[in-house]
Every structure is written in C-alpha cells, then in structure tokens.
C-alpha positions in Angstrom: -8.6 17.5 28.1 -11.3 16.4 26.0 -11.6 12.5 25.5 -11.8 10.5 21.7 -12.1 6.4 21.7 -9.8 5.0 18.8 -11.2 1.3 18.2 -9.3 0.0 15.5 -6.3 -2.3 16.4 -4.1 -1.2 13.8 -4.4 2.4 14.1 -1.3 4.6 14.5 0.3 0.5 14.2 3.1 2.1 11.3 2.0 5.8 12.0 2.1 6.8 15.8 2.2 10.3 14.5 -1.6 9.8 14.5 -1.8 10.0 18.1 0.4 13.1 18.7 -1.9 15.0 15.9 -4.8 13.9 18.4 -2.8 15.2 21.3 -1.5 18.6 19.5 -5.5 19.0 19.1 -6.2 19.2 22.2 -7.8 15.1 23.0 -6.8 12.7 25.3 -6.9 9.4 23.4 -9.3 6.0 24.8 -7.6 2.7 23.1 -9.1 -0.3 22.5 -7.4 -2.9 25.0 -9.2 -6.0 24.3 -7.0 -7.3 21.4 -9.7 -7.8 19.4 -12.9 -6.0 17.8 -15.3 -4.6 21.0 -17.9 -5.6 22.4 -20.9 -3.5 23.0 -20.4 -3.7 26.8 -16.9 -3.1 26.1 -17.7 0.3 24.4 -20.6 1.0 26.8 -18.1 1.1 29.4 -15.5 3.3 27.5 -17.6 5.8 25.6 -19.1 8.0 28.3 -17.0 10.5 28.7 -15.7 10.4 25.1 -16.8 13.4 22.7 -15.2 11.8 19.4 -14.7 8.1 18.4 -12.3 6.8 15.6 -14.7 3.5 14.4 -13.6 0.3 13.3 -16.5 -2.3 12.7 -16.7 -2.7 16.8 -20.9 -2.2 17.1 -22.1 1.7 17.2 -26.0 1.0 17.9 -28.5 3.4 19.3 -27.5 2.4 23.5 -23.9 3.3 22.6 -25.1 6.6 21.4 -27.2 7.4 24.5 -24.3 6.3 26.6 -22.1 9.1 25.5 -24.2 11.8 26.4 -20.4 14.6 25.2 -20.5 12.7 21.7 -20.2 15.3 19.2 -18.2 13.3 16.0 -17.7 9.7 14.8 -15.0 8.8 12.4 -15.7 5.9 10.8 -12.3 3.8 9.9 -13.3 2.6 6.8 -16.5 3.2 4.9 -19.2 0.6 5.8 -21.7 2.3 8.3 -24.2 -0.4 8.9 -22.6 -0.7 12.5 -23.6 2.5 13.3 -27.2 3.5 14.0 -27.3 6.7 12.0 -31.0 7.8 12.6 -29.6 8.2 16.5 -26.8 10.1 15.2 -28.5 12.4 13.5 -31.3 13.0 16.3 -29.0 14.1 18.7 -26.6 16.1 15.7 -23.7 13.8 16.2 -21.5 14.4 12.7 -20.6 10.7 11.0 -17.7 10.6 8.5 -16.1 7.9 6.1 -12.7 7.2 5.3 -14.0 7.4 1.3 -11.1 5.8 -1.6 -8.5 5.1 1.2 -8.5 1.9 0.9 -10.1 1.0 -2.2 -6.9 0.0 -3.7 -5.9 -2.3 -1.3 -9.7 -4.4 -1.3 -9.4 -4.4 -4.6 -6.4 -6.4 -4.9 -7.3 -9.2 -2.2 -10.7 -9.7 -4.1 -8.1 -10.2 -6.9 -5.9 -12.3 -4.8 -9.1 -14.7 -3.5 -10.4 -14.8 -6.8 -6.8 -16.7 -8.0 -6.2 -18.5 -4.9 -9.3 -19.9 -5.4 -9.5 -20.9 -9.3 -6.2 -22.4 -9.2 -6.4 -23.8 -5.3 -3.4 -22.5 -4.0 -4.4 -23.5 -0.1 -5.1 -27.0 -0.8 -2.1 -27.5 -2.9 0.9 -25.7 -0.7 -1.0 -28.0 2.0 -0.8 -31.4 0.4 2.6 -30.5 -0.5 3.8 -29.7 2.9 2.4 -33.2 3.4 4.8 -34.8 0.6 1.9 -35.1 -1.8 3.5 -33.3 -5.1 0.7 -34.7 -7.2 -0.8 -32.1 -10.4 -4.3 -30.7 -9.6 -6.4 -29.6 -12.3 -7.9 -26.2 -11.6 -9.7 -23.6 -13.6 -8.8 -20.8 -15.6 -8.9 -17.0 -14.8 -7.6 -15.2 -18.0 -10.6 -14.8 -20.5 -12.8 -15.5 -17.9 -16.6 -13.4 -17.3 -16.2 -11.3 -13.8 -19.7 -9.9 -12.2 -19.6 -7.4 -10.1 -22.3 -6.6 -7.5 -21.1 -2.6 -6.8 -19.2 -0.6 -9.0 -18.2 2.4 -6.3 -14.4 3.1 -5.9 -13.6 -0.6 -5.1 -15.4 -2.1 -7.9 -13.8 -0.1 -10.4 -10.4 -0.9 -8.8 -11.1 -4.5 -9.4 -12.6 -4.3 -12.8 -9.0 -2.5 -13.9 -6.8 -5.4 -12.3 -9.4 -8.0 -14.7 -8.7 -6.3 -17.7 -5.0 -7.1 -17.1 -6.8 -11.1 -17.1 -8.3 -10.3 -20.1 -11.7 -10.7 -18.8 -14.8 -9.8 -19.9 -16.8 -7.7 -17.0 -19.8 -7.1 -16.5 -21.6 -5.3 -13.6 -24.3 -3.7 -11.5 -24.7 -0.9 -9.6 -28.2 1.6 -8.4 -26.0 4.2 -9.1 -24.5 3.3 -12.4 -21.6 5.5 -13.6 -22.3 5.1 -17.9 -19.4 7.3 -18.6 -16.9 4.9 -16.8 -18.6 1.7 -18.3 -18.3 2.8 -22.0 -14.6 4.4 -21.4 -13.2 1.2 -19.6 -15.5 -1.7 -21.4 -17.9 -2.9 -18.8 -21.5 -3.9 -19.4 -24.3 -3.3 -17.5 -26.2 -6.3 -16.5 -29.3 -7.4 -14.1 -28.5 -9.5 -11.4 -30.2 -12.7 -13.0 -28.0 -12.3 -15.6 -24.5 -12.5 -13.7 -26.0 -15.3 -11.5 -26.0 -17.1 -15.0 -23.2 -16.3 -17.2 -20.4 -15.2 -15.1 -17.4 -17.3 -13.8 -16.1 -14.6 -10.7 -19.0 -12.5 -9.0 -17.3 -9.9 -6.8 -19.5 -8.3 -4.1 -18.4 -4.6 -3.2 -21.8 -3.6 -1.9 -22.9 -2.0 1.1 -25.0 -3.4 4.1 -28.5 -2.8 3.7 -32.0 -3.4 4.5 -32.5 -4.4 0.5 -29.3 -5.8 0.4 -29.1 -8.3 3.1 -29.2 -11.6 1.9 -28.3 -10.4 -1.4 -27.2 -13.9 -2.4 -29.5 -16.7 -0.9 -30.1 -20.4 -2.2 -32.2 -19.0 -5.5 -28.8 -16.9 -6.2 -26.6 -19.6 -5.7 -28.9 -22.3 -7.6 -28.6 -19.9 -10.9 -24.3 -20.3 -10.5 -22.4 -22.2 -12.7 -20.9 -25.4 -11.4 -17.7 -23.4 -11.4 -18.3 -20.4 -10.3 -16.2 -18.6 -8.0 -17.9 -16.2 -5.4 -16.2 -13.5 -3.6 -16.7 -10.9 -0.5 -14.9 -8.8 0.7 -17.4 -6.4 1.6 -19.9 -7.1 4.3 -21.4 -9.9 6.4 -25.0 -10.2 5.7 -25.1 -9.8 2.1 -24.9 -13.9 1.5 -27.2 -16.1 3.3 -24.2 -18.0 5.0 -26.0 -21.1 5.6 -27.2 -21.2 2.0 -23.8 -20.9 1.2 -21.7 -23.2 3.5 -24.8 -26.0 2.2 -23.6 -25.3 -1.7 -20.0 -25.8 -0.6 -20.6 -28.5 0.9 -22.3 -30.5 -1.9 -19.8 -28.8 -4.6 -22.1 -27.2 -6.2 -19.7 -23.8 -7.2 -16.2 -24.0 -7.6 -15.3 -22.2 -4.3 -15.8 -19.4 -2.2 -13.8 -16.6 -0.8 -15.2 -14.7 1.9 -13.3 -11.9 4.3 -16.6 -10.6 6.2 -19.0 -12.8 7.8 -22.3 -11.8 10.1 -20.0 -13.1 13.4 -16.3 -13.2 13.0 -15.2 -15.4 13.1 -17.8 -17.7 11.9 -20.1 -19.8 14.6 -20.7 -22.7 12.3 -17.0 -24.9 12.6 -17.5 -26.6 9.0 -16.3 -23.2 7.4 -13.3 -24.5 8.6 -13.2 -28.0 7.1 -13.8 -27.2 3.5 -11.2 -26.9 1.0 -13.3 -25.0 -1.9 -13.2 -21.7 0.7 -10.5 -19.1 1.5 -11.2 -17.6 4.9 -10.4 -13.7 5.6 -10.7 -12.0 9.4 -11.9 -9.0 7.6 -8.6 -8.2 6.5 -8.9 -6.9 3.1 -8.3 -3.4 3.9 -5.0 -4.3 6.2 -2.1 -3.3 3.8 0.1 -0.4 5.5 -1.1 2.0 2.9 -4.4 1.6 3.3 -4.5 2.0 7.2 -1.8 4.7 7.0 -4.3 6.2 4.4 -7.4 5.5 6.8 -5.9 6.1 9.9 -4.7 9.6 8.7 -8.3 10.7 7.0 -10.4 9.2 10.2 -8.0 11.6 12.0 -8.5 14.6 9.5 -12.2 14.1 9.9 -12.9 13.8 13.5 -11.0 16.9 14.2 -12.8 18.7 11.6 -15.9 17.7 12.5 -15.5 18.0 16.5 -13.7 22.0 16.1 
C-alpha cells in the first residue's frame, strides 16, 4: 500500500471519516507525531517513502522534495504556499493543490474578532477584573470607523461584508482588483500610502511573497494613525516584526493583532508583555467548519491528483 504524510494536527480531529476515504483509496496514512508543526528533519525523516503529502504550514523546501524521490502530489491544507518550494515541484512534475474558499469564512471572522478585542481591549480588561480591578477603560470605537484592506481575495471580501454590518467605510487594495465587486458592495480602491494615512483598521489578507515581504516596515507604520489598529491573520513576513513590536512598545498605534509570525511562536519574549497586542498560534482558520471543509478538499485533491 502506497504511503501519504498528513501533517496538520487537526485533521480528521471532528472527521475521522477522512482517514478511511484515504484507506478505501488505496494509501497507508504517515501522521504527524510531534504535537506540534514539523520540523524539516522531522519531515526529512518521514517523507521518503511517501507518494502524497496532506500540508499544513510544517516547511516543504527544495531537500524535502529530493528526499521523496515516490512524491507524486501535495495537498496543501490551507492556501498559503510560500512553505513550499514550487520551482522544485514543478521540475520533477509533482502536482501542488490548495484548499481555495474553505476556510475563508472562518479568517474572516477572527480578523473581525481581533479587530474588536482590540479597539475596545477586551484582554486587558477581563484581566484586571479577574484581579478585582472593576475600574471603566476608555477605548475606541469600531462602528463608523475607515477599514483598509491589504488583499481583497475570498477572505478580504468576507471581512469587508462583516464591516458593513459596523457601518464602516472600506477601502482596499488588491494587484488583481475585482471592479465589479467594489462598485456592487461599496468599497474603494486605494494605494497603499493612502490606507497607511486615513484608515483606523488595516487588515492584511495577502499572500507571502518576494514583493510582499516586509509589506509593512517602520515607513508603513510611521504613516499610522496614533490609533490605528493593525491586523494579520495571514502570513508571517509580511510586517517587519521588529518594526512593529518597537511601535508597540512606545504606543505609537492603538494595538496590534497578529495570528502568524516568521517563528511561532515568536523568539523576541516582549510580544508577550504588551497589552496593546492580541496573540494568535496561527489559529484563525481552526473553527470545525473550516477544517472539516479543508480537511475534506486536501483529501479530494490529493487523490485526484495522485490517480
């Protein structure tokens, strides 16, 4: 029986029917023992007899590849592919899908959820209460508010329908700009300079890469309002962290909410001393829908691509 490493943790978690559709197909499945995202020696030593992987966000780079000498199809669990070196891929004919609008929904409501935890600092309150401190805080509004969005794919559009319901004006920007959805559902197109400037929220749903790596550095940041709310729940690597953690620091935006850092978690310990920041472990996509959803396309795909 043909071998297929599955390395997300919570696949077939509320679905174990996944693994039986595997089996009916004829593959032996690999799991991911380690508790945790893999390591490349971890993956090294697990992919070489493997002719299929299921991918979380565990690294995919170009040794991987040539360690797995029967790999015919990955399956990405999600749809970032900057951990996977796809020029390798494709020279040695190796089929790479995506998990596209599975779990679009579910991202766009935690950006939503950051984006209110944050304005109205629901961490630092529930903890100063739990310490007998039932003092008011003042916080900042959300309704009537200006959202930017960086990325106006499947999970931008998600989140610029839950704003509306705030009443806020958005604006966005996107390469591939979709005119027909902006006009129909109110959202303006805007350079990047400009949503720097003017907007209270900036959403990144933007993929990882080469020109988009350090998408928001210390010139980004320095345009923000005083106020201003950043959020990602896309991919580490698009904020220069260490710009970022500085601007916390001094207070010089509101807050931060970030679910996807360049290590998780995070090497520099002050992201976990600040109060204007909501931490994530990547988790945005982790609703039972959404990895039901993913976990049953990823499955879909790799069997279609390796028959």
């Amino acid at each position: 029986m043909e071998k297929v490493l599955v390395t997300p943790r919570s696949y077939g978690k509320n679905n174990p029917a996944l693994f039986a559709m595997l089996k009916d197909a004829g593959y032996e499945v690999v799991g991911n023992e380690t508790g945790g995202i893999m390591s490349k020696e971890q993956i090294l030593g697990a992919i070489p007899d493997c002719v299929g992987v299921i991918l979380g966000v565990d690294p995919f780079d170009a040794d991987v590849i040539a360690a797995a000498p029967k790999l015919r199809a990955i399956a990405k669990y999600g749809v970032g592919v900057d951990n996977i070196d796809l020029e390798a891929a494709k020279a040695r004919g190796i089929k790479v899908s995506r998990t596209v609008g599975a779990n679009s929904e579910a991202v766009a409501d935690y950006a939503m959820a950051l984006m209110l935890a944050l304005s109205r600092k629901v961490v630092p309150i529930d903890r100063r209460c739990r310490r007998g401190d039932w003092g008011k805080v003042t916080t900042i509004d959300v309704s009537r508010k200006t959202l930017g969005l960086f990325g106006l794919g499947a999970i931008g559009k998600h989140v610029a329908r839950r704003a509306q319901g705030f009443s806020m004006k958005v604006m966005a920007y996107d390469v591939c700009w979709d005119e027909d959805y902006a006009r129909a559902n109110g959202i303006e197109r805007a350079e990047p300079e400009r949503i720097f400037r003017e907007a209270d929220f900036i959403s990144l749903h933007l993929p990882l890469l080469p020109e988009t790596r350090d998408f928001i550095g210390e010139a980004e940041i320095a345009l923000m309002k005083p106020t201003a709310v950043l959020i990602n729940t896309a991919r580490g690597g698009l904020i220069d962290e260490n710009a970022l953690l500085k601007a916390l620091k001094e207070n010089r935006i509101w807050g931060a909410g970030i679910d996807a850092f360049m290590h998780e978690p995070p090497e520099d310990k002050m992201w976990f001393e600040l109060d204007n920041v909501v931490l994530g472990s990547h988790c945005a996509a982790s609703t039972v829908g959404a990895t039901e959803n993913m976990g049953t396309m990823a499955t879909e795909n790799l069997i279609r691509d390796l028959q």
